[in-house]
N, C-alpha and C positions, 0 to 999 in steps of 0.2 A: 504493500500500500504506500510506504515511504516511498519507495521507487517510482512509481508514479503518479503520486503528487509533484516529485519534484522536475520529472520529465514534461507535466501537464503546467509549471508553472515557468519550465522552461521555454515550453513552447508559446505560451502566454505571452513570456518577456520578448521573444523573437516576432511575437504577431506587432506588439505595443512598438518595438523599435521599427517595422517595418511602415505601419502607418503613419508614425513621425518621420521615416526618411521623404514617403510618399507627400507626406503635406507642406514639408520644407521646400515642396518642388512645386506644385499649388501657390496659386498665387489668389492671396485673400483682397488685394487693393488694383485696380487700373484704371488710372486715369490715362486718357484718348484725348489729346486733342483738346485740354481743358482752356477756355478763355473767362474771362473775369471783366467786365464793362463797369463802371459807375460813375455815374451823373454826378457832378460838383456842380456848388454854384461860382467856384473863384477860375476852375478850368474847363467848364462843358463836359463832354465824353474823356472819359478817361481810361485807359487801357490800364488795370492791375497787373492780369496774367495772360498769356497768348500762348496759345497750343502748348498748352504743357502734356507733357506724354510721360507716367511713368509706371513702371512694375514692383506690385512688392509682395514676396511669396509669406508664405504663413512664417511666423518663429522669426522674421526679420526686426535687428535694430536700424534703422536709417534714421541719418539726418541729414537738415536741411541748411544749409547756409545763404547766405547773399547781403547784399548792401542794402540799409534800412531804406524801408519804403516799398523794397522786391515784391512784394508780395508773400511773403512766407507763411504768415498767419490767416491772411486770405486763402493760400492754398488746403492748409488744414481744416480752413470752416468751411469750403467748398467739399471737403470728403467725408467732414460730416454730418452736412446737409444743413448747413446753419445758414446757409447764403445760399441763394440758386446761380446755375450754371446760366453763362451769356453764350455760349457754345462748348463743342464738344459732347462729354459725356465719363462718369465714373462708374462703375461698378465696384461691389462688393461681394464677394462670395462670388460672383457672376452674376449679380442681378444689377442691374442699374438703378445708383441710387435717385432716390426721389422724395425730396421732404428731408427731413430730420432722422437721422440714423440711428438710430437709441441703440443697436449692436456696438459701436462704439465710444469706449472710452475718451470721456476730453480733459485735459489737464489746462486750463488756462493759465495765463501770467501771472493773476494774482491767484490767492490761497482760494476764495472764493468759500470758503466754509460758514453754514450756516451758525449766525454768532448766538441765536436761541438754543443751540444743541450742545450736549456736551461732544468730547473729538469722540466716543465711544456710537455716539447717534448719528453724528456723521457720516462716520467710517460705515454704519449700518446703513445708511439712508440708500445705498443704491442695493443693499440685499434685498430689500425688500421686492425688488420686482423680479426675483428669481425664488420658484419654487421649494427652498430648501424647509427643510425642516427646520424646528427649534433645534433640534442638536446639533443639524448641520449648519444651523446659521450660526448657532454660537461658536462653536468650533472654527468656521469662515471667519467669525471678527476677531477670534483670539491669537490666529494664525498670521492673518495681516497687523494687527496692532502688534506682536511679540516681532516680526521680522523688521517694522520698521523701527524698532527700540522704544516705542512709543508704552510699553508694560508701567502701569504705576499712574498714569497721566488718562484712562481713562474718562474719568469725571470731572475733567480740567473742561469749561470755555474754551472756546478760539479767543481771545483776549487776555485769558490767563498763560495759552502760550507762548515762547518763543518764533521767531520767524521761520526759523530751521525748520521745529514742530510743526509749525502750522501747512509749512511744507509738504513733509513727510506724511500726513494727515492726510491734507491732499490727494496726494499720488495713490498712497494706499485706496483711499474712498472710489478713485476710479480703477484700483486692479482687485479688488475684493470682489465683485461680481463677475469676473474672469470674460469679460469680452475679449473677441480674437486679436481687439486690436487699440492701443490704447494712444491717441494724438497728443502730445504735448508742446506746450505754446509755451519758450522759453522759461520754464516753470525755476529754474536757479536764477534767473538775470539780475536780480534784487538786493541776492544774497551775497554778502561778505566772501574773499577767495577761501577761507577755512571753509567754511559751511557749505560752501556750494563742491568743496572735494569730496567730504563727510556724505552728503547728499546723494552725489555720483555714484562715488562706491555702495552706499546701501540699494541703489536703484539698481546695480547690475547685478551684485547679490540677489535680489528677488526677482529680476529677468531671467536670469541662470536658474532661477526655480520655477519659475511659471512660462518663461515661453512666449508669451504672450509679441504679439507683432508689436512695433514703438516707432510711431516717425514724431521725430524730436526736432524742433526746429528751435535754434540757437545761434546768437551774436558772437559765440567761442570759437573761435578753430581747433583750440586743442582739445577744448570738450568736445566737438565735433568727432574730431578723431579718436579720441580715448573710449567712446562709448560705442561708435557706430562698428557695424559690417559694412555700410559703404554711405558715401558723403554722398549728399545731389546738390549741385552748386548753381543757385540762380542770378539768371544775370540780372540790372540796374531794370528799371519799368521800362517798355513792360517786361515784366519778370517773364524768362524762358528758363529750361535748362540749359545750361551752357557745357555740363559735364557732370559725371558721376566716378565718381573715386572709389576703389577699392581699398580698403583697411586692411594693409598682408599680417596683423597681429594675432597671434594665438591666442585663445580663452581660457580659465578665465583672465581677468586682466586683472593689473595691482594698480588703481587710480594713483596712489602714491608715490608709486615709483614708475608713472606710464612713461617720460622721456627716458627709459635707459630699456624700457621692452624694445625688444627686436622687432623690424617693421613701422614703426612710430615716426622716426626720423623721417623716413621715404615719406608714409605719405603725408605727414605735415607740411613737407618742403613742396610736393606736388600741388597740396591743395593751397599754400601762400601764395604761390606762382600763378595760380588759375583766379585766386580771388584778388589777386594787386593785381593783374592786368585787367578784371572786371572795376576794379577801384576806377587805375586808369582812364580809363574806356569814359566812365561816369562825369570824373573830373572835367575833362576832354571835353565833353558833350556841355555840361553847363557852364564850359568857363568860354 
């Protein structure tokens, strides 16, 4: 009977790794051709985004770069479903979105935490639209609140935390309900350079556990590269892609010591070069 069971839990683990390799290759995001239009009153028509094209398969971290103003954060709210499309088109799963996407995750700039809840009601507030049980949902909040260090701080307000906290709060509150895929809109930019390494590193610790797809759009190059599987770099308005970078660094990664990982230096110096001649380019144009 020992035998097999553990030949039955063998074969289990080979079924579990084989549909993980299958889904890594699955692409949970594409945007086609995506443009972005809006009316001002101080410039008329305004071009944000034009044909943007891009692929992103399941279990991927991507990030986004460009010069303020790109379009970066318009592209995230275009995928999920926060603004509507002026042309092209996105999909999810393979369906083409339309309306507001509630399968995924948004992480905006600020902490955005409800200040009537304690971080414990929070962090629950998006379990609730998932069928769990009470034991699986307590078990769900006790799991994200222990990995993001947040144990003890429970019954704190958003007021009584720190910046950091209110952060990590955050993040957690959108990967607690395990959407495929979780946007995030500069979510350290605010933060002090300790806190925002501290932050890092705890974000890819819980990436490396859950999986979960992450397009991260960030003002950093080096958090750019420290965090992602591959850069998308957009150019000045209207925002295109102009390039996509491959990160050659092995997982997982030591946020602390990421300038001496092998790989790092390459593609830092790639992605410097691709984004000062985008600077260039900008400068050029308004002066």
């Amino acid at each position: 009977m020992e035998r097999s069971h553990q030949v039955a839990t063998r074969e289990s683990s080979s079924r579990d790794d084989a549909e993980k390799a299958q889904g890594a290759n699955r692409l949970v995001i594409q945007v086609e051709n995506a443009t972005k239009i809006f009316q001002t009153p101080d410039q008329g028509r305004m071009i944000a985004l034009e044909r943007i094209t891009l692929n992103v398969p399941y279990g991927e971290f991507v990030t986004v770069v460009g010069p303020s103003g790109c379009g970066k954060s318009t592209l995230l709210k275009l995928i999920a479903g926060l603004t509507p499309l002026s042309g092209g088109r996105i999909l999810y799963q393979g369906s083409e979105v339309r309306g507001l996407n509630t399968k995924v995750g948004y992480v905006p700039q600020e902490s955005k935490l409800f200040p009537w809840l304690t971080l414990e009601e929070n962090v629950a507030f998006g379990l609730d639209s998932k069928r769990y049980s009470k034991q699986q949902r307590e078990h769900q909040l006790r799991h994200f609140i222990n990995l993001a260090g947040l144990t003890g701080f429970e019954k704190y307000y958003p007021a009584q935390l720190s910046g950091g906290m209110g952060k990590r709060a955050s993040i957690i509150r959108a990967l607690a309900y395990e959407p495929p895929v979780i946007l995030m809109d500069e979510p350290f930019g605010p933060l002090d350079a300790q806190t925002r390494m501290v932050l890092q590193d705890e974000l890819l610790k819980i990436w490396e556990q859950q999986r979960q797809t992450i397009i991260f759009v960030t003002h950093d190059l080096v958090e750019a590269v420290a965090l992602a599987d591959r850069v998308v770099v957009i150019t000045h308005r209207p925002g295109r892609v102009k390039d996509v970078i491959q990160v050659p660094m092995q997982r997982p990664r030591n946020i602390f010591e990421i300038h001496r990982q092998e790989g790092f230096d390459e593609a830092y110096g790639r992605l410097w070069n691709i984004f000062r001649n985008e600077l260039n380019i900008r400068n050029n144009s308004n002066g």
